[in-house]
C-alpha positions, 0 to 999 in steps of 0.5 A: 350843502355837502360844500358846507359840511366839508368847510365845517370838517377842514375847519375843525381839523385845522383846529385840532392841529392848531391846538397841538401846536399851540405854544408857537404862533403857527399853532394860534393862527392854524386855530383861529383860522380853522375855528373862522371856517368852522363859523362861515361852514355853519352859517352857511349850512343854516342859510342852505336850510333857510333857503329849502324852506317855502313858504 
């Protein structure tokens, strides 16, 4: 879980820094790139939530 919430953290700081470098294209690739971890961190948090539930 806290693996998760440190891909989510490190994904929108590459986001931020990838929009104040936007004109260039290390600023659309940093963005996209971070904006990918961001996704992969939540999916990852809902899973590890999934997974704690019993049923």
């Amino acid at each position: 879980m806290t693996i998760s919430w440190i891909i989510t953290g490190l994904g929108i700081i590459l986001t931020l820094l990838g929009y104040y470098l936007t004109p260039d294209a290390w600023g659309y690739g940093l963005s996209g790139f971070g904006l990918a971890l961001v996704l992969c961190g939540a999916f990852d948090l809902l899973r590890g939530i999934s997974r704690q539930q019993k049923y």
